[in-house]
NUBALUM-484301 format. One line per 5 residues: number of its first residue (from 1); their letters; for each residue x, y, z of N, C-alpha, C. Coordinates in nm, 4 decimals. Each point is the difference from the previous one (the first is absolute). Layout:
! residues N
NUM	a	X/Y/Z/X/Y/Z/X/Y/Z; ...
This chain:
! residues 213
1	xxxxx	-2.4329/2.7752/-1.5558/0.1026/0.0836/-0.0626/-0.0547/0.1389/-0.0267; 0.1229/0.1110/-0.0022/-0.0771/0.1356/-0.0202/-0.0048/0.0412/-0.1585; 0.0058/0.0694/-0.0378/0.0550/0.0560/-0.1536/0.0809/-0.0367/-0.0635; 0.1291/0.0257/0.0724/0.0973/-0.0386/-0.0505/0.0327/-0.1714/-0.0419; -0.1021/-0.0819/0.0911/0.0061/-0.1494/0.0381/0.0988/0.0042/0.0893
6	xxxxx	0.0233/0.0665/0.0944/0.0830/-0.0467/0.1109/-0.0945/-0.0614/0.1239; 0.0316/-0.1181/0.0560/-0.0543/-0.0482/0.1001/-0.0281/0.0605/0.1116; -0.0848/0.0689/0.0315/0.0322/0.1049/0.1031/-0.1446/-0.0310/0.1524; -0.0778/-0.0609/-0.0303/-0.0672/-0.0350/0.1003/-0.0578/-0.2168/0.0306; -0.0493/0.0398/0.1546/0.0127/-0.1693/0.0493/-0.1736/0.0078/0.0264
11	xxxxx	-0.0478/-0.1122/-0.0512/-0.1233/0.0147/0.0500/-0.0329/-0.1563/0.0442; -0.1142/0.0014/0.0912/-0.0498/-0.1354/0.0881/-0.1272/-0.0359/-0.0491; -0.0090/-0.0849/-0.0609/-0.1516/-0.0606/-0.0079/-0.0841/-0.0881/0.1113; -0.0222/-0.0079/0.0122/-0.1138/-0.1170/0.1043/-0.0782/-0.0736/-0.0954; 0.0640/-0.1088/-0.0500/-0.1040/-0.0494/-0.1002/-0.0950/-0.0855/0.0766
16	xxxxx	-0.0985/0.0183/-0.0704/-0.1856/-0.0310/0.0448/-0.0698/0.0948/0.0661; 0.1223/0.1037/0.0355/-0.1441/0.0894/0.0891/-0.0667/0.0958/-0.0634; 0.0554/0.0428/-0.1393/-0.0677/0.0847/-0.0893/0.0366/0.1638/0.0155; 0.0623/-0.0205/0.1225/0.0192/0.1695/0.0857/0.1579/0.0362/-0.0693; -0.0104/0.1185/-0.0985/0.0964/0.0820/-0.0555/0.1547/-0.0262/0.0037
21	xxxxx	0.0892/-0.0276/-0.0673/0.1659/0.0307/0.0223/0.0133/0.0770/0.1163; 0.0627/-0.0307/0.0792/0.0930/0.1008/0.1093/0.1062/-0.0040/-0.0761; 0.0576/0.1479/-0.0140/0.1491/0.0475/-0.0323/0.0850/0.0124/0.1949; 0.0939/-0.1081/-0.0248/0.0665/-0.0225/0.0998/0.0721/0.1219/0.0094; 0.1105/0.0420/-0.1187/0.0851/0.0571/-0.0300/0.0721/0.1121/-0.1290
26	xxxxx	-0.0088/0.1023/-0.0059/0.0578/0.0411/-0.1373/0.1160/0.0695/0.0054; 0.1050/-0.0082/-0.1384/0.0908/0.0777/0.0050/-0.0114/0.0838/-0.0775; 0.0343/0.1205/0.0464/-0.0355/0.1552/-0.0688/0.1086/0.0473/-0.0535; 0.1454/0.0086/0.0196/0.1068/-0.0231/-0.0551/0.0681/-0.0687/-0.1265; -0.0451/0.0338/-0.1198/0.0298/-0.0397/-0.1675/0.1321/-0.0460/0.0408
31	xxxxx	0.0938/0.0268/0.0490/0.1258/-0.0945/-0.0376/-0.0212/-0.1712/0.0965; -0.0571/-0.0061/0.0487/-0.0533/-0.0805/0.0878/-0.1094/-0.1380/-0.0648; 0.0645/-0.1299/-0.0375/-0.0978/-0.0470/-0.0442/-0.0572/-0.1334/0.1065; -0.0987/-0.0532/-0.0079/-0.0114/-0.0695/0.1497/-0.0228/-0.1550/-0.0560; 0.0215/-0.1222/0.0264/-0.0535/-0.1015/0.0102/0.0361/-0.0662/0.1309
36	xxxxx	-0.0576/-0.1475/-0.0466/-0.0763/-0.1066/0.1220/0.0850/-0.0890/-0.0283; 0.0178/-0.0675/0.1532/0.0541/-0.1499/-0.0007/-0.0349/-0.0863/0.1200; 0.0377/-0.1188/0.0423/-0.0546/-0.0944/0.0784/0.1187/-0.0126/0.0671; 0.0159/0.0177/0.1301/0.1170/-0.0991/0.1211/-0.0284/-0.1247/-0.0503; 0.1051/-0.0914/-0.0212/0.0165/-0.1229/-0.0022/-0.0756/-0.1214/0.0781
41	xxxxx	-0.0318/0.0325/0.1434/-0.0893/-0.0458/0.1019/-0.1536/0.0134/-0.0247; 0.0086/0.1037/-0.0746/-0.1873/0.0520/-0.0441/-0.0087/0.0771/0.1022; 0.0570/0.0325/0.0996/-0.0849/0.1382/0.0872/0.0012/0.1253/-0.0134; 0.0655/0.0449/-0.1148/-0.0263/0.1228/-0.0148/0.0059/0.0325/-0.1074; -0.0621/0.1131/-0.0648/-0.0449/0.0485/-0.1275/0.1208/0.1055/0.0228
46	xxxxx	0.1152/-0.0040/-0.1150/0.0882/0.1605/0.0247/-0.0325/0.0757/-0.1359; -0.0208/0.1051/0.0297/-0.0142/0.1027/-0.1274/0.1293/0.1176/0.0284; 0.0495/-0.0015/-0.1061/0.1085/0.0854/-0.0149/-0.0447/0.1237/-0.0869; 0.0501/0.1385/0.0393/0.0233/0.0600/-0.0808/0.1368/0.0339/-0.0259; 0.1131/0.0021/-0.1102/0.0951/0.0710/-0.0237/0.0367/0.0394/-0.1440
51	xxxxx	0.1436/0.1202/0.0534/0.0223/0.0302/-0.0990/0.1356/-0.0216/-0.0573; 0.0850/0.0487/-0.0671/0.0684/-0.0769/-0.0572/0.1487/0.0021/0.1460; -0.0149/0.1123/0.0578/0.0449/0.0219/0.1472/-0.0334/-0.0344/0.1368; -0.1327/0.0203/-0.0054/-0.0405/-0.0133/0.0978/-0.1836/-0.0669/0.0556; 0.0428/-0.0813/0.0869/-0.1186/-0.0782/0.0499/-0.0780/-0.0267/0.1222
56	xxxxx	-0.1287/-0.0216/-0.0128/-0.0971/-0.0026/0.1134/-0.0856/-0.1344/-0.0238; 0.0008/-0.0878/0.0866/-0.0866/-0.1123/0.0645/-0.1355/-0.0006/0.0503; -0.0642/-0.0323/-0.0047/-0.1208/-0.0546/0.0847/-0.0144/-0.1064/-0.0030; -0.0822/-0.0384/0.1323/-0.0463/-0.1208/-0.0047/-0.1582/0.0294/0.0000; -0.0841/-0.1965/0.0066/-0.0991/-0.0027/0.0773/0.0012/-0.1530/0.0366
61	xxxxx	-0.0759/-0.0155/0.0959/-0.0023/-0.1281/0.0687/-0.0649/-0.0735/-0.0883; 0.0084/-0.1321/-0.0307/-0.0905/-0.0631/-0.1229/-0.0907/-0.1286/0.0874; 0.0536/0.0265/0.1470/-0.1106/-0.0651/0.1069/-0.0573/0.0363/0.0360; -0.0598/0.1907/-0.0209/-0.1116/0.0708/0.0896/-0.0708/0.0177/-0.1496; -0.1062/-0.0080/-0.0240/-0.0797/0.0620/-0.0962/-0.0656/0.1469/0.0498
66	xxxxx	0.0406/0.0147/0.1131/-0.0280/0.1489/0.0115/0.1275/0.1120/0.0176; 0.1285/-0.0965/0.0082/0.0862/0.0649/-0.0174/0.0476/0.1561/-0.0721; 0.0700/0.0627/0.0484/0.0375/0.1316/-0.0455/0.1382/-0.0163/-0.0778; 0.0350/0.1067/-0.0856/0.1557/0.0134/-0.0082/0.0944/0.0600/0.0602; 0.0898/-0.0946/0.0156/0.1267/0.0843/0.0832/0.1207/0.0320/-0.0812
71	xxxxx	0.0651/0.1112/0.0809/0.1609/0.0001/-0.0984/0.0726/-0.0256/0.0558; 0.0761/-0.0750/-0.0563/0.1501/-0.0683/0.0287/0.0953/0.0996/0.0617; 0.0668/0.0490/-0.0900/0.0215/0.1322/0.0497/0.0000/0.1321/-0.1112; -0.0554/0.0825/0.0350/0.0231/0.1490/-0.0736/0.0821/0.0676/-0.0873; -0.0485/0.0264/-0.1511/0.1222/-0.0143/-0.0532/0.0822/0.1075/0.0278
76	xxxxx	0.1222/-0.0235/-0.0524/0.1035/0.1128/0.0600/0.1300/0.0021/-0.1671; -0.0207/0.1764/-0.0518/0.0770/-0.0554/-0.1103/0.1419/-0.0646/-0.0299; 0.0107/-0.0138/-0.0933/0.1068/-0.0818/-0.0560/0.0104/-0.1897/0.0883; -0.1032/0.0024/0.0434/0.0226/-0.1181/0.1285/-0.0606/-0.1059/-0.0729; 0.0374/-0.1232/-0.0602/-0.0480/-0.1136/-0.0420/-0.1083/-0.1030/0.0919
81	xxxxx	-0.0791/-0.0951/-0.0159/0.0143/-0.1074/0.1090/-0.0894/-0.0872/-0.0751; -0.0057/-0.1014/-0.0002/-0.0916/-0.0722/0.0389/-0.0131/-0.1472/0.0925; -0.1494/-0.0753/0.0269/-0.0392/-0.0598/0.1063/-0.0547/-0.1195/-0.0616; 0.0391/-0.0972/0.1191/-0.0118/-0.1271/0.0408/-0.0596/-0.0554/0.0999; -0.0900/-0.0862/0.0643/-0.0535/-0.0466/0.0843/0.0346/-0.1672/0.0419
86	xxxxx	0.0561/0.0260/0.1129/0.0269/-0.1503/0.0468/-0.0206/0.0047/0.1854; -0.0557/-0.1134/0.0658/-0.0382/0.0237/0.1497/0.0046/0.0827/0.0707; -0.0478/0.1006/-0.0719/-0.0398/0.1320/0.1347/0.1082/0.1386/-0.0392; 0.0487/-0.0759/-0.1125/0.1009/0.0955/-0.0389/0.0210/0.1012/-0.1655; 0.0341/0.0741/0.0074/0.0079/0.0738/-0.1153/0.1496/-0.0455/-0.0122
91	xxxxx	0.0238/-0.0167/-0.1659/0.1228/0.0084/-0.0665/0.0129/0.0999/-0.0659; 0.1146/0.0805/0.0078/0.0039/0.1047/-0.0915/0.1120/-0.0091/-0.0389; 0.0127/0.0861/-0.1609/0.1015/0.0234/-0.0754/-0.0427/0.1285/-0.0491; 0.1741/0.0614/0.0302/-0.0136/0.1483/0.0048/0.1071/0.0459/-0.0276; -0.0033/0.1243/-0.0616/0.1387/0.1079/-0.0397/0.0301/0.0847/0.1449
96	xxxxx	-0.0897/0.0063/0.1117/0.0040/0.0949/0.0574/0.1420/0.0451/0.0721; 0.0068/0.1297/-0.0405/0.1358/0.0640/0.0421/0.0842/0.0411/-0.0625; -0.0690/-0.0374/-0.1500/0.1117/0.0565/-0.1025/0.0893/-0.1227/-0.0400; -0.0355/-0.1761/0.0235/0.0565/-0.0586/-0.0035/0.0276/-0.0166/-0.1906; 0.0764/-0.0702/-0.0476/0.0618/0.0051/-0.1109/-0.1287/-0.1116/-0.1024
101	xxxxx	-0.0235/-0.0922/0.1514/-0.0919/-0.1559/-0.0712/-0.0726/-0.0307/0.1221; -0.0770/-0.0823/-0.0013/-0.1178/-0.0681/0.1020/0.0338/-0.0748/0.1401; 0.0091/0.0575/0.1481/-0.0021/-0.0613/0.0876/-0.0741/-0.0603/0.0570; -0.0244/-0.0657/0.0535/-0.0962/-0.1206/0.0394/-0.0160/0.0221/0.1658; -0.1078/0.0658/0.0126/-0.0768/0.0005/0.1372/-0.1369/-0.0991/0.0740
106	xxxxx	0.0009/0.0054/0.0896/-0.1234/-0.0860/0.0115/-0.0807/0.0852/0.1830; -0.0957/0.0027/0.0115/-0.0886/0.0728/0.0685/-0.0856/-0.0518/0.0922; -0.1011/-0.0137/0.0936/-0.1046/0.0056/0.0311/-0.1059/0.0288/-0.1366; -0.0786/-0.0868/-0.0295/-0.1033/0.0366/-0.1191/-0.1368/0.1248/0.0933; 0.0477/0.0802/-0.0266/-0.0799/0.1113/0.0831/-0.0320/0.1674/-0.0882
111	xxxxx	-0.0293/0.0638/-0.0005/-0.0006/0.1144/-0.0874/0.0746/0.0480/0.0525; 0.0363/0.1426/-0.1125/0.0654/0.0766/0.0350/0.1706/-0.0035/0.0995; 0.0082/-0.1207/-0.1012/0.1426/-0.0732/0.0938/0.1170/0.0750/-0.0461; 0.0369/0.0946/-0.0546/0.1440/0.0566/-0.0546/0.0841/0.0091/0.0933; -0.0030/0.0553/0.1253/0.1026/-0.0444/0.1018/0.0128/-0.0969/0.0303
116	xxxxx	-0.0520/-0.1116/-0.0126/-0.0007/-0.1275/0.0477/0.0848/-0.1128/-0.0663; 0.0433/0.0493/-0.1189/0.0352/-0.1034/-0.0679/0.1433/-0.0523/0.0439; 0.0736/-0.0814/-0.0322/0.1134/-0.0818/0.0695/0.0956/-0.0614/-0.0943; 0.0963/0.0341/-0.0414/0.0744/-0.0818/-0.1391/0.0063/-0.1637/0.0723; -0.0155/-0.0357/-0.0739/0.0171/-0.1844/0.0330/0.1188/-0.0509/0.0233
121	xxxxx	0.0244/-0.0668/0.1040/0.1075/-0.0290/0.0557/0.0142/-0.1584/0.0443; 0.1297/-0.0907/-0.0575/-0.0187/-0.0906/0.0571/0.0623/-0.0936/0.1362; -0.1055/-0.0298/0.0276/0.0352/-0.0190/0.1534/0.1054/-0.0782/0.0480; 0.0700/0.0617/0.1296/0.1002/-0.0486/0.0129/0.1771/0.0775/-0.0278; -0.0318/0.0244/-0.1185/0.1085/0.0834/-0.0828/0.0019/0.1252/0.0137
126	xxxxx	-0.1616/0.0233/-0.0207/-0.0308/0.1796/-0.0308/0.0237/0.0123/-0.0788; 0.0153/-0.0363/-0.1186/0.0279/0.0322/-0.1952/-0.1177/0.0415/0.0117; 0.0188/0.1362/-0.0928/-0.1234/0.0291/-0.0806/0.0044/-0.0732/-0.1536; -0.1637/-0.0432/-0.0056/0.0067/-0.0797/-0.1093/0.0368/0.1090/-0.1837; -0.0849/0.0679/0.0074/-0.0092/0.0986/-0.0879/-0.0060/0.1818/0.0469
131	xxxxx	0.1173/0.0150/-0.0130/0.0106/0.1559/0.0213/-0.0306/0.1410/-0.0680; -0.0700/-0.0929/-0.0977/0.0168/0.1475/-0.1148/0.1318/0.0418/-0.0609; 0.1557/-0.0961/-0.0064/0.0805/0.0754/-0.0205/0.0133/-0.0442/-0.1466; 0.1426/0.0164/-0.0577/-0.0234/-0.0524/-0.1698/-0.0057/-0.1784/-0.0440; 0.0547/-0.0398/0.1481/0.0381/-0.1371/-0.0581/0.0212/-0.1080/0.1728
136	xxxxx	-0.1721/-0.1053/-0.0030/-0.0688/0.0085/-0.0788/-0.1163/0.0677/0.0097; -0.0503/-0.0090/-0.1173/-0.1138/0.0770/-0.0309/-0.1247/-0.0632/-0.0370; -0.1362/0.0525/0.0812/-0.1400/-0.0944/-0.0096/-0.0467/0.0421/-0.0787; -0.1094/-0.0492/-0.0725/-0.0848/-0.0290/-0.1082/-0.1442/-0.0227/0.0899; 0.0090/-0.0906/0.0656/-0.1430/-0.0124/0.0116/0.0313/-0.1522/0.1493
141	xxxxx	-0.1511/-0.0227/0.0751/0.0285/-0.1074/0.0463/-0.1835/-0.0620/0.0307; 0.0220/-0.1206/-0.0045/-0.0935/-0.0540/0.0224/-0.0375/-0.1102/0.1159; -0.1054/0.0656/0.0969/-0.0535/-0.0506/0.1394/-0.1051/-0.1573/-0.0161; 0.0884/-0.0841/-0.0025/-0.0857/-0.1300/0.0466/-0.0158/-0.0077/0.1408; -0.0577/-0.1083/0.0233/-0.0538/-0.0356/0.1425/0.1100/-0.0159/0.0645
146	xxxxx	0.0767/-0.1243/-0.0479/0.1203/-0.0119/0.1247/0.1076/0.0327/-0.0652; 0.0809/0.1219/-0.0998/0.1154/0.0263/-0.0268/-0.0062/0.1168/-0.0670; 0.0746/0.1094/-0.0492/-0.0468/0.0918/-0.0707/0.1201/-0.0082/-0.1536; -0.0116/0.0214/-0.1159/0.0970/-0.0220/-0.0722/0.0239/0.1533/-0.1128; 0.1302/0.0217/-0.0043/0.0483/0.1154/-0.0249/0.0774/0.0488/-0.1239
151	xxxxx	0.0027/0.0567/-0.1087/0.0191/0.0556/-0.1375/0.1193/0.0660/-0.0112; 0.0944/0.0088/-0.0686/0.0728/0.1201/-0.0092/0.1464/-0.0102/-0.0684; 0.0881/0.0826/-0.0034/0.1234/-0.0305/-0.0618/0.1382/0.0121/0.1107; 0.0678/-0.0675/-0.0205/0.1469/-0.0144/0.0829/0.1321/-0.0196/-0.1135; 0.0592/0.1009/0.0193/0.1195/0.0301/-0.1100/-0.0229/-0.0584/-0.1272
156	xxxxx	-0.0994/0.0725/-0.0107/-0.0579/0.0412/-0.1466/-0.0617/-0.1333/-0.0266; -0.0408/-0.1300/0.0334/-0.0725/-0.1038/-0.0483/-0.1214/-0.0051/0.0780; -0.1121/-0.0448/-0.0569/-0.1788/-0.0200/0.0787/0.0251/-0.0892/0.0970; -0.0344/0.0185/0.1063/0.0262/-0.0952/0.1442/-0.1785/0.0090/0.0431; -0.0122/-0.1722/0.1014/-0.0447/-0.0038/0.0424/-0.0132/-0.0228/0.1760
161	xxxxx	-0.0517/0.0272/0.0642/-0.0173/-0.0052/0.1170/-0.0671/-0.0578/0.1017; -0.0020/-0.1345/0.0519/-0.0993/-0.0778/0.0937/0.0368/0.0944/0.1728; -0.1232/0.0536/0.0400/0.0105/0.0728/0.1415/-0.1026/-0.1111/0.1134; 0.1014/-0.0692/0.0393/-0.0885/-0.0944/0.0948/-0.0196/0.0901/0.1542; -0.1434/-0.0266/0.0729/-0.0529/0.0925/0.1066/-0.0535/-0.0756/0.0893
166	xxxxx	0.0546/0.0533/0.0842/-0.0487/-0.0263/0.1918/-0.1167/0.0618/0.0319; -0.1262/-0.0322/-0.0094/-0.1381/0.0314/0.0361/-0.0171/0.0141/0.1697; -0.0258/0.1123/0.0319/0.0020/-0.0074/0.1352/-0.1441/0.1664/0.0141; -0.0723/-0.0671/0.0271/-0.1612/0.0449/0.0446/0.0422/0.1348/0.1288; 0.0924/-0.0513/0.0627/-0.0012/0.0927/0.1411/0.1169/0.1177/-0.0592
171	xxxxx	0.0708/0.0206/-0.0788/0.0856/0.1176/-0.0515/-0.0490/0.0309/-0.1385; 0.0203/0.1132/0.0139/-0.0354/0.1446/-0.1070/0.0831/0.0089/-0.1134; 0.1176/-0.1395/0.0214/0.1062/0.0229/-0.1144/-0.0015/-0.1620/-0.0448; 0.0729/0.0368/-0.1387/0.0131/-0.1095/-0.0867/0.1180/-0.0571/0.0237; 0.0683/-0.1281/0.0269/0.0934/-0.0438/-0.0045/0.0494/-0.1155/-0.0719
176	xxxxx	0.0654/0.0433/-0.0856/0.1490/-0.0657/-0.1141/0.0155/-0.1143/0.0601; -0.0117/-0.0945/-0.0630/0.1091/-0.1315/0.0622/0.0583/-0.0243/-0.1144; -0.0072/-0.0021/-0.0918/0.0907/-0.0556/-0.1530/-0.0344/0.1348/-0.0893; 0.1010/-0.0085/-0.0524/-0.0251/0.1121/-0.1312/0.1522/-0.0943/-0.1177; -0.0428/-0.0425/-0.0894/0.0500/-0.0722/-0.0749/-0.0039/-0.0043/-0.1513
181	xxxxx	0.1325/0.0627/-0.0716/-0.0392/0.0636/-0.1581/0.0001/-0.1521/-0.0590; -0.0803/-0.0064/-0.1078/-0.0036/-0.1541/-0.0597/0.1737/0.0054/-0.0675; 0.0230/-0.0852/-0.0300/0.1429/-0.0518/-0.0999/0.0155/-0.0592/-0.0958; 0.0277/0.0558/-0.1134/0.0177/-0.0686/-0.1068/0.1481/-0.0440/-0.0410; -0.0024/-0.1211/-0.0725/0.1375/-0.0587/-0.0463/0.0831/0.1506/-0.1539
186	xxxxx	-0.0887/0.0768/-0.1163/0.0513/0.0698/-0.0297/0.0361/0.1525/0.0377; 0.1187/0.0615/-0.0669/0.0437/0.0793/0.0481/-0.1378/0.1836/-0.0200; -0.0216/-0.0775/-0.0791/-0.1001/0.1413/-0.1196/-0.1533/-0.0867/-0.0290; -0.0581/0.0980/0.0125/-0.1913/-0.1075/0.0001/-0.0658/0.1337/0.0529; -0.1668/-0.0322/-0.0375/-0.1052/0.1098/0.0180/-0.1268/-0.1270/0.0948
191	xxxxx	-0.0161/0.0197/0.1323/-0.0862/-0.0791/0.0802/-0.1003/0.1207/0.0446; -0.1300/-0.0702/0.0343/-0.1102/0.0544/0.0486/-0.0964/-0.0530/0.0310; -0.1104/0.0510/0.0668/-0.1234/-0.0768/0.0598/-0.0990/-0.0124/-0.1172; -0.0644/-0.1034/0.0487/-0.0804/-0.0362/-0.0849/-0.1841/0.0799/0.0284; -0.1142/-0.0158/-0.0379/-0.0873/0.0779/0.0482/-0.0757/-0.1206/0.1406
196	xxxxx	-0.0118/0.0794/0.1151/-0.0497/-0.1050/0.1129/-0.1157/0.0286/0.0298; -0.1307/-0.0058/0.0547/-0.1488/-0.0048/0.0295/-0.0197/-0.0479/0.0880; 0.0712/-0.1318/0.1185/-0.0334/-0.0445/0.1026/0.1021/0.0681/0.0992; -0.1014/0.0117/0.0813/0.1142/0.0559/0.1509/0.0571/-0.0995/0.0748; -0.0772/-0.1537/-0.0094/0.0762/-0.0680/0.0639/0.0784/-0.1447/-0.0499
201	xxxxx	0.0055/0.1173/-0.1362/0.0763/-0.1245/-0.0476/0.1505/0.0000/0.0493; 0.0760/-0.1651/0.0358/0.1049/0.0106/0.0483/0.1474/-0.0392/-0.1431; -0.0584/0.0638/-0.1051/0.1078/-0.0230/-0.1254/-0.0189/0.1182/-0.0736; 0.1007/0.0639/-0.0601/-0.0280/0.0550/-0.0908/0.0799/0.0151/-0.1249; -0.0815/0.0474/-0.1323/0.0667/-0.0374/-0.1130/0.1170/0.1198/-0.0447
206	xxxxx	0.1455/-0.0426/-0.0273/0.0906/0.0803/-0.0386/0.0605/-0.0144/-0.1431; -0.0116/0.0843/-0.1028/-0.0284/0.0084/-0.1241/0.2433/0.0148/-0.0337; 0.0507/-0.0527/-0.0442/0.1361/0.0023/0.0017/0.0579/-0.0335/-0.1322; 0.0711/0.0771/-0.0958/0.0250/0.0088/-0.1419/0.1632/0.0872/0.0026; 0.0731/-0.0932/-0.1082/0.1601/0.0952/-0.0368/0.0064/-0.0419/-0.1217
211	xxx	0.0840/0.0749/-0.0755/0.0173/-0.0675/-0.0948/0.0335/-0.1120/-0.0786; -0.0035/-0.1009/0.1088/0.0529/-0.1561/-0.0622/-0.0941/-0.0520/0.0969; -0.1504/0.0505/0.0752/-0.0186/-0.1147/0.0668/-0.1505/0.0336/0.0120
């Protein structure tokens, strides 16, 4: 932390070798505060910096110990995003464009991907899953091994989202086979995810409360 205690630099240890901190990374920009998180899979270390507008990614590989950092993509103002890791792929959620709320892209996991990204679409139909428009609107989503599961609100109540996926090694794109909001028997209720740690776990916990239940 600097003065102020804002988080502002990333550093690498090598524990046992005795040889100095490497500073991976710093942010020099005071409105800018930075922390760390883990892809769900464990392969990558993402460090974010943002601000209350606008945001920038990095990664690093958490399978090379000599690995470097890369950026996701470059920040660009007023532009939201953040990242997800699932088979070869980046998930993103993003304002980009001036959108109102969070569209849901997914990528090649590669640097410097900002043209690359792709709103999610499910196959067959061509629905986009999440557009960024007012309704509905994402929150957040989370990449297991075989399904990805999705956060957010639909005419004004917390919805959830099971996104079942077609794994296919030889294409560059992700493909939709189910996208399915859970259902509840009341009309009014507050649902959400629970906290998850395994990537391949095939259940996950959904936290569901109204006022009579």
């Amino acid at each position: 932390m600097d003065a102020a205690h804002r988080p502002h630099q990333l550093m690498r240890r090598k524990i046992g070798s005795g040889a100095p901190d490497e500073m991976l990374l710093q942010e020099n920009d005071d409105i800018f505060w930075m922390g760390i998180s883990k892809s769900l899979d464990g392969r990558y270390l993402f460090v974010e910096a943002s601000s209350k507008e606008t945001t920038e990614v990095h990664y690093l590989d958490l399978h090379d110990s000599a690995g470097t950092l890369q950026c996701v993509a470059a920040r660009r103002h007023n532009v939201l995003y953040d990242v997800e890791h699932r088979a070869g792929q980046w998930w993103i959620e993003s304002n980009v464009g001036g959108l109102p709320n969070m569209a849901l892209f997914t990528c090649p996991a590669i640097p410097n991907c900002a043209d690359s990204w792709e709103l999610l679409k499910e196959k067959g139909s061509g629905k986009v899953l999440f557009d960024g428009s007012y309704d509905p609107s994402l929150d957040g989503v989370v990449c297991f091994k075989g399904h990805v599961v999705a956060s957010g609100r639909q005419g004004g109540i917390p919805r959830v989202w099971i996104i079942g996926l077609e794994d296919d090694d030889s294409s560059s794109t992700t493909a939709v086979t189910k996208f399915e909001m859970l259902a509840f028997p009341e009309e009014a209720y507050d649902v959400g995810l629970g906290s998850h740690h395994e990537f391949d776990a095939d259940s996950v916990v959904v936290a569901y409360d109204s006022m009579v239940t």
